[in-house]
N, C-alpha and C positions, 0 to 999 in steps of 0.2 A: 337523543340517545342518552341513556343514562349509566353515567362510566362509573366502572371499580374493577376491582381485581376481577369478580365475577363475570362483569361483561368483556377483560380482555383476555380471561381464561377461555373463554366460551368458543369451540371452532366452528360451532353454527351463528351465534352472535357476529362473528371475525371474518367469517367467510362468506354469509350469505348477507344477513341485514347492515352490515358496515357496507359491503363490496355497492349492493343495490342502491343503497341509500345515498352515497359517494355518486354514485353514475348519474342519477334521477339530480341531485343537486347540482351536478357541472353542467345538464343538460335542460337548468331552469325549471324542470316539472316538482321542483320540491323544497326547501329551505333547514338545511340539516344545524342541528344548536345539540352541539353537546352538554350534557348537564353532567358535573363533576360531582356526584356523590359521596365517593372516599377519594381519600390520596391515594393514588396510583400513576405509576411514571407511563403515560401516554403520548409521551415527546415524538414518537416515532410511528403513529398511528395515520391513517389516511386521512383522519377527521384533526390531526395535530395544528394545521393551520389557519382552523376553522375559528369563529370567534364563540368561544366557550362562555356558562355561565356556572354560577353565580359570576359577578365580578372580581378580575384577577385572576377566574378559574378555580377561586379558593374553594376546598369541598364544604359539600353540606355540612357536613356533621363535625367541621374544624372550631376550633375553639375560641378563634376570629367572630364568629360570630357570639349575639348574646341566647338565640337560639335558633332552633333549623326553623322557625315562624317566620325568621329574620332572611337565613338564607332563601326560602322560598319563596318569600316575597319576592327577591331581588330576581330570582328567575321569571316571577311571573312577567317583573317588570321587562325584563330584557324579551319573552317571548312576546310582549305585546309591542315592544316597539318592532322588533321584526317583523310581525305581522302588521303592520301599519304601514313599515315601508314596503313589504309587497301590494299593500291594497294601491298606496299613492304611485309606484311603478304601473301597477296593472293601469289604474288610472290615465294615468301619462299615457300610455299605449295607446289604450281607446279615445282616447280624446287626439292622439296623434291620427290615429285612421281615420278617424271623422273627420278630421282636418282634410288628411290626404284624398279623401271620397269629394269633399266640398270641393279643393280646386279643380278635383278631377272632370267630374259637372260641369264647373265653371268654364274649363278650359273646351269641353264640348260642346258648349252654347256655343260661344265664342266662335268656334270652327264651323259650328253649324248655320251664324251668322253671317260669317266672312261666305261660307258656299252660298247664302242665298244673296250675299250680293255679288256677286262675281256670276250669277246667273244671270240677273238683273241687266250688271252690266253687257254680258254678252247679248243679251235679249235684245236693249237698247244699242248696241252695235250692230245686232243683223235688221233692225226696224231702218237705222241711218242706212246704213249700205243698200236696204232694196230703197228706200225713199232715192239713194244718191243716183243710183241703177235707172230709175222710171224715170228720173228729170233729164237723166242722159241720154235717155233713151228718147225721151218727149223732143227734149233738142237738136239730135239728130235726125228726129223724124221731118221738124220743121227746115231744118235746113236743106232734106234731102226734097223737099217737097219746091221748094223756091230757087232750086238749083236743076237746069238740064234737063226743063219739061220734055225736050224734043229727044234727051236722049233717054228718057224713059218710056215715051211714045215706043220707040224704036226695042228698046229691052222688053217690053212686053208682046210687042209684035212677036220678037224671036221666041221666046218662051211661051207663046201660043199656036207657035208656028210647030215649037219640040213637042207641045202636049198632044199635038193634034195626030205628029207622028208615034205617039207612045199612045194613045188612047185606046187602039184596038190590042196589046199587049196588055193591058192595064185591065181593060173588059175582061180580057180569058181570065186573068190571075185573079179577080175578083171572086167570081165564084166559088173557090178553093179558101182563098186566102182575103177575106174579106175586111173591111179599114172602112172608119167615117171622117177620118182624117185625109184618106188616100194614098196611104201610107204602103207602099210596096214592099211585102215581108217576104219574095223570091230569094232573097241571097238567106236570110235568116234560115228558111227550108231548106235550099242546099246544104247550107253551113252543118246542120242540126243533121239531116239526111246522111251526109257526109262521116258523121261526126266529130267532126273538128269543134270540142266542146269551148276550147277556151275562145276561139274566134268569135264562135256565135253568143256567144255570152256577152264580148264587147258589141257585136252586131246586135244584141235584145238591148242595149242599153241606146244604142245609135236610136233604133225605130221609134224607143219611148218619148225621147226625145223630141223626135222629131214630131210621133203625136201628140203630145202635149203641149210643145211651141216654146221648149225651153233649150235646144240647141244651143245656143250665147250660152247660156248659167254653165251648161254639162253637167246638172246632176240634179234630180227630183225632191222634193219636197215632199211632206204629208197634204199639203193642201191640192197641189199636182196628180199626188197618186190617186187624195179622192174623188177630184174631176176627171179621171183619166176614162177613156171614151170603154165602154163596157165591148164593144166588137172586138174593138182594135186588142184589150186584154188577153178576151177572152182566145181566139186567132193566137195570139204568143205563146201563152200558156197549153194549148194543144198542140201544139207544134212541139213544144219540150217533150209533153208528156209523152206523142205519140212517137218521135222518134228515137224516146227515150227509153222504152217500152215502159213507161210508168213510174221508173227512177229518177227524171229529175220533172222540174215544173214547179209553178206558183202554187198550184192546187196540190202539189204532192208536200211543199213544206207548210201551207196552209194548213193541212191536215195536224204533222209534225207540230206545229205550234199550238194549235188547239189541246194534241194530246200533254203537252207540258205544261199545260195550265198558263200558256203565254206569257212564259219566262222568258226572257232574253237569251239569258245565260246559260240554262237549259239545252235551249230550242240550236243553240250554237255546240253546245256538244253534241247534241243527236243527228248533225249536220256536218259535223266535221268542221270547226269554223274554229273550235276551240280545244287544243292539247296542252295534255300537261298529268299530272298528278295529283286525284285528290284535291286539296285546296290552291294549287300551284299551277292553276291553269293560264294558259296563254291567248292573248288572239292572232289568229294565223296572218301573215301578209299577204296582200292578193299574190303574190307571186308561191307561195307555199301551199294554195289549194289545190288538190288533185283534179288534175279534168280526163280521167278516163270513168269512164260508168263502171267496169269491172272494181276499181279499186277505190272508190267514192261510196261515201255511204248515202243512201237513201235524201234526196233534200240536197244536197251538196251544192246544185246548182237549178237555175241562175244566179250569182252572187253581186255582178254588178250594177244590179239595181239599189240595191239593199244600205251598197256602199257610197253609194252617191258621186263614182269617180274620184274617192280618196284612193291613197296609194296601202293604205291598209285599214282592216279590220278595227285593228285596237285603236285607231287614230278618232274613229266613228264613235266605239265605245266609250271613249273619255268625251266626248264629246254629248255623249247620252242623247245622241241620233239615231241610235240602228234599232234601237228597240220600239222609238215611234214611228218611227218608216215600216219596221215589219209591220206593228200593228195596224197602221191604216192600209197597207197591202191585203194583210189578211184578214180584217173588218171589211171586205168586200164580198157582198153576195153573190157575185157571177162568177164567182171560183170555185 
């Protein structure tokens, strides 16, 4: 700004370019340098505390100088060192953000590291556990074998004695309700027939079990689901669908998953699995699922296959199991 009587005469100078200029410079977008042309008492001016030039504030055309060559010079000088320390501020800045971007990075490796060994080690924990599982398992077999031949003689007597009595019960339901396991889905029918959803839901998880010969564990695996006997599924899965008129079933959230592009996350909102708002979504506990057909969406159910017999949903999700258990569910062709 270039001050004298004229510019603080001025009520468009005073009122618009001072006022603007004062604002833009408190709010960084500007570097306001008064230039004192004539003497005039500007002690009381918005720009009053601003650091003025020439130096001292002396004006140009004062007799302090040996001429205005001299005052001017000393302006140029003063404008170029303020623009010098804006450029080495600006500088600072960007080299501060760079800085702040570099740990930033850093600190995402970093976290991105620690997740993949903390997968690792979870890996190497469930490989010990089943390894610890099969040698326990090996050793009880031996013991049971070297232990009360004659009372195993005897327990399988009776247990061929109970088949021989359920065989012809077993023949009829076969027809209907067919298993390569031999797997009796009766109560599951009623259940479902019935509909008493959330029973037979723990009853689908009981039968799976039971055909796949993991009963001890209580809870299926991706390698379980993909050897899982294609009658005995398929028999499950009709059974939902039919007594479900078409709203629940493996092949109904198969579908549902297919059409989300085999999202997890998705596929659990279009099921009801997961509320909330927008990005504030939740995963439901098993005990918070809806098990009436009227008021369940679509897919809703069966759920505790899915869950592996955890007590909730989100317990699965952090655990980043539900999403490879749907998928080898629903990578099944006889659905």
């Amino acid at each position: 700004m270039l001050i004298s009587s004229y510019f603080i005469a001025s009520d468009y100078c005073w009122d618009v370019e001072v006022k603007k200029a004062i604002e833009r410079h408190h709010a960084g977008e500007a570097c306001v340098i008064p230039v004192i042309l004539r003497s005039v008492d500007w002690s009381g001016a918005p720009f009053a505390k601003l650091q003025a030039l020439p130096k001292n504030a002396e004006p140009v055309v004062s007799r302090n100088w040996h001429n205005q060559d001299e005052a001017f010079t000393d302006v140029a000088r003063g404008i170029r060192a303020a623009a010098e320390k804006l450029k080495k501020e600006r500088d600072e800045r960007r080299q501060k953000q760079e800085a702040d971007k570099l740990r930033l990075r850093e600190q995402e490796e970093e976290n991105r590291k620690l997740q993949q060994q903390q997968q690792e080690r979870l890996r190497l924990q469930e490989q010990q556990e089943e390894a610890d599982r099969l040698q326990k398992q090996e050793a009880e077999k031996l013991r049971r074998e070297q232990q009360k031949k004659e009372a195993d003689r005897l327990q399988r007597q009776r247990e061929q004695e109970k088949a021989d009595k359920l065989r012809p019960q077993q023949q009829s339901t076969a027809n209907d309700l067919p298993s390569e396991k031999g797997v009796d889905y009766t109560r599951l029918r009623d259940l479902l027939k019935a509909g008493t959803w959330e029973q037979a839901d723990e009853e689908t998880l009981a039968v799976m079990l039971k055909a796949s010969g993991r009963e001890s564990e209580r809870w299926l695996d991706s390698k379980s689901i993909d050897n899982f006997p294609c009658t005995d599924l398929r028999t499950i899965d009709q059974l939902w669908v039919k007594y479900s008129n078409g709203h629940f079933g493996f092949s109904v959230q198969k579908r549902i998953w297919e059409s989300v592009g085999k999202d997890y996350e998705k596929f659990g909102d279009r099921v009801g699995w997961r509320k909330g708002m927008f990005f504030n979504k939740n995963w439901l506990s098993y005990s918070d699922l809806t098990f009436t057909s009227a008021a369940s969406p679509q897919g809703h159910l069966p759920v505790w296959i899915l869950v592996m017999g955890e007590e909730s949903i989100v317990a699965l999700r952090v655990g980043f199991l539900g999403g490879e258990i749907s998928g080898s569910l629903f990578s099944r062709r006889d659905l």
